[in-house]
N, C-alpha and C positions, 0 to 999 in steps of 0.2 A: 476443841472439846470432844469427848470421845463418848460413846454410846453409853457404857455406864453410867451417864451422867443424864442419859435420856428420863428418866425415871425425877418424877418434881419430887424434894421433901413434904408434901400434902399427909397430916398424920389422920386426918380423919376424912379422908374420902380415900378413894380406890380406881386404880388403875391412868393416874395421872402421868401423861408423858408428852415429852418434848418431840416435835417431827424434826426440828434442826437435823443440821449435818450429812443429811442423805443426797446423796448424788445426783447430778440429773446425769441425763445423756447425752448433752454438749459438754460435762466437766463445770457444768455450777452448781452450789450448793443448797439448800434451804435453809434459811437463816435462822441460830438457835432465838430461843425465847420467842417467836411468833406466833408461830400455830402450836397451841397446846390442845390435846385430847384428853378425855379424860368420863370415871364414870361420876353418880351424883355429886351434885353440890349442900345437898339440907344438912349433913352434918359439919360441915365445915364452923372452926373457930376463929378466932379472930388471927392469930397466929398463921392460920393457914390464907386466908383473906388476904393477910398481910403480903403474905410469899407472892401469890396471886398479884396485888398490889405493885408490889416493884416490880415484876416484870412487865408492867403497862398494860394487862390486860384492859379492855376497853370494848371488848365484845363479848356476849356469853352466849352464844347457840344452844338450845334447849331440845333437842331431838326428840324427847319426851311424848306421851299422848297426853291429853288435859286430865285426865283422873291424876294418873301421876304425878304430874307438875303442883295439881293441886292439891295433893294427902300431902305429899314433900317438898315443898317450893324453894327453889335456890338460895342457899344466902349470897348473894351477889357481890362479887369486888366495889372499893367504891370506885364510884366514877363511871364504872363498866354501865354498859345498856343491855339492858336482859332481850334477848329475840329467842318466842316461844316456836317452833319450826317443825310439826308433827309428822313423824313420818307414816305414824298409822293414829288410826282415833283412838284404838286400845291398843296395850302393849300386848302384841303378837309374838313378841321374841321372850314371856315368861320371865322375865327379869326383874318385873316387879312383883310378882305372885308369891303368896307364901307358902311354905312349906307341906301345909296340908293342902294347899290350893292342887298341887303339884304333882301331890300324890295322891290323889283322887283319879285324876285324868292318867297318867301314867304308872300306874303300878303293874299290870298285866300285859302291854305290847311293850317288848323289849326294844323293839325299833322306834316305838312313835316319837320320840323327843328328836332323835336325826331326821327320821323323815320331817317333820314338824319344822323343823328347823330351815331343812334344804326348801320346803315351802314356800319358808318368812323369808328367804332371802332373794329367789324367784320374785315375788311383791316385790322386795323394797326394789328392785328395777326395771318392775314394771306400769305399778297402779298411777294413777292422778295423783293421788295422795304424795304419796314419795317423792312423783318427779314435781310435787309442789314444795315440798321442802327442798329440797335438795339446788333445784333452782335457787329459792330466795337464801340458802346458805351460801352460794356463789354470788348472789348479787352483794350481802352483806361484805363477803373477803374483798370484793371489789373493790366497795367504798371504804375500807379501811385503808387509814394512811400510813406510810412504811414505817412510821415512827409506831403505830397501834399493835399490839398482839390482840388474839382471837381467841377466843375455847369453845369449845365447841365437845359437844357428850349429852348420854342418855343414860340410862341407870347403870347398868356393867359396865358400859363405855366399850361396849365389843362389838356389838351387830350393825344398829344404826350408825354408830359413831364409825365402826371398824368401815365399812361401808363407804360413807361420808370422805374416810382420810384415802381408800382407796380412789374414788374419784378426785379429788385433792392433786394426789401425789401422782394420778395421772397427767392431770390437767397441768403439771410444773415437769413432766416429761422427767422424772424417775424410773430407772428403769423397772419392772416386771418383778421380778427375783427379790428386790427389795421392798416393794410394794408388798410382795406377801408376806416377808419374814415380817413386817412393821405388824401388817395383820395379824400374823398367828406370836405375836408378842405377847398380848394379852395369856396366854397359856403362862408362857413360866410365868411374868406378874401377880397372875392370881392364883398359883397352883399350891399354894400352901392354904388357903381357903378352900377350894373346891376338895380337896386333899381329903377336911378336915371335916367337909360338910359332907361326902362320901361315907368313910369313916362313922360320922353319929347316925349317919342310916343304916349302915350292917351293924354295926353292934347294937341297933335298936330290934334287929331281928325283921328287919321288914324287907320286902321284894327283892331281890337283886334288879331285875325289871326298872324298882324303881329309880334304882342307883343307877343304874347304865342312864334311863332316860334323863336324871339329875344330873350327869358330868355332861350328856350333850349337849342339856341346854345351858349349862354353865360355862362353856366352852369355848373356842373359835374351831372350827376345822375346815380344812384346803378342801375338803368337798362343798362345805357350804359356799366358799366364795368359787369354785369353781364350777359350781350352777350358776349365780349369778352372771358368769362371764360366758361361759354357756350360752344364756340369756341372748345377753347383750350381741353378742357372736353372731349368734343366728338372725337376729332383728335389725341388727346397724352395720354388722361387718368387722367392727371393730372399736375398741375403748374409743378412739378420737372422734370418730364417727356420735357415737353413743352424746360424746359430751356435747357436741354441734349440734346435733339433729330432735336428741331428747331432752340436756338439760338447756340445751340455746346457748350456748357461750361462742362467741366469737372470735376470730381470730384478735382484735383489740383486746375483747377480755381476755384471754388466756397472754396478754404481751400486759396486762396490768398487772394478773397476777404472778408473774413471774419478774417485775420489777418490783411489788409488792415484799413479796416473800424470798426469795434467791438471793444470794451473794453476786455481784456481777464480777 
């Protein structure tokens, strides 16, 4: 199966993809239909449930804060078991906020949405919070059985989520290179939306300011995660380090989830 097939037919949700097929660094694979990413689930129809369905989903990770989860709560695969898994109490990454929400805060500093952004992402690998989901998102892939696929997303399905599949894809020993193209994937994905939502902001006549700080936070960028890793760098030594020491995984977990999820 080849990468353009990474992408789920999901017609009313966004930013849905497959991690199958990615490499590790011994020459094994990640098995397609297991780990799927993705952003909300509330508009989802039966149709797409159903897609969801056949593929066995059986877990649904909620990265979500509780406002969120609760204005738009998941329509859930059947079968699947919902786990609510907060990586902050509000949504810090603006992905839930509306439009005027957004532009209120950001019209005037042409930077605050990057900086803002390089912030939320510093947190999510540092606070209790974070390293409290993010733990029980690993305990969850644990106990799933090889036959179960997983999903796991937050509203864009960029930051938390993007985040989330970085440690993942670490933890299954994929090399680096690929790790970030998976992250900064979400860009083409969603680039005919951000595109567009650009777009009704200049020709509304309002800030450029605003727009600049609009595409950041609508966005993924190699600087945000490469604060993150920054982070981690300076405090663990190194990603493997990071996953032992901060999320606890062990050398058994990381040989479950690699018979879990891999092709042998």
């Amino acid at each position: 199966m080849e990468s353009n097939e990474r992408l789920l037919s999901i017609k009313h949700g966004n930013n849905f993809r497959d991690l199958g097929g990615y490499q590790t660094n011994d020459g094994k694979t990640v098995k397609w239909h297991k780990l799927i990413r993705s952003g909300h689930l509330h508009e989802l129809d039966q149709s797409d449930l159903t897609t969801l369905q056949k593929l066995n989903v059986a877990v649904d990770i909620d990265f979500r804060a509780p406002m969120e989860a609760k204005l738009q709560p998941d329509k859930v695969p059947s079968k699947a078991a919902y786990h609510r898994l907060s990586v902050f109490e509000t949504d810090k990454t603006d992905a839930s906020h509306s439009q005027e929400e957004i532009q209120r805060e950001y019209s005037n500093n042409p930077g605050a949405g990057f900086n803002h952004m390089v912030d939320v992402y510093q947190e999510m690998v540092t606070t209790n919070q974070a390293k409290s989901a993010y733990q029980k998102f690993f305990r969850l892939l644990i106990e799933a059985t090889p036959e179960q696929s997983v999903l796991y997303h937050c509203t864009a399905g960029k930051d938390r989520t993007g985040l989330g599949s970085v440690f993942l894809l670490s933890a299954l020993d994929v090399d680096v290179k690929t790790i970030e193209n998976d992250y900064l994937l979400t860009n083409a994905v969603t680039a005919n939306y951000v595109n567009n939502r650009i777009k009704d902001i200049l020709d509304a006549g309002l800030p450029t300011a605003f727009a600049d700080n609009t595409r950041a936070l609508a966005t993924v960028s190699p600087a945000y995660l490469k604060k993150s890793m920054e982070t981690i760098n300076a405090t663990f030594g190194n990603m493997p380090n990071y996953l032992k020491e901060h999320l606890e995984l062990s050398k058994s977990d990381i040989q479950i989830l690699k018979h879990n999820f891999l092709d042998s």
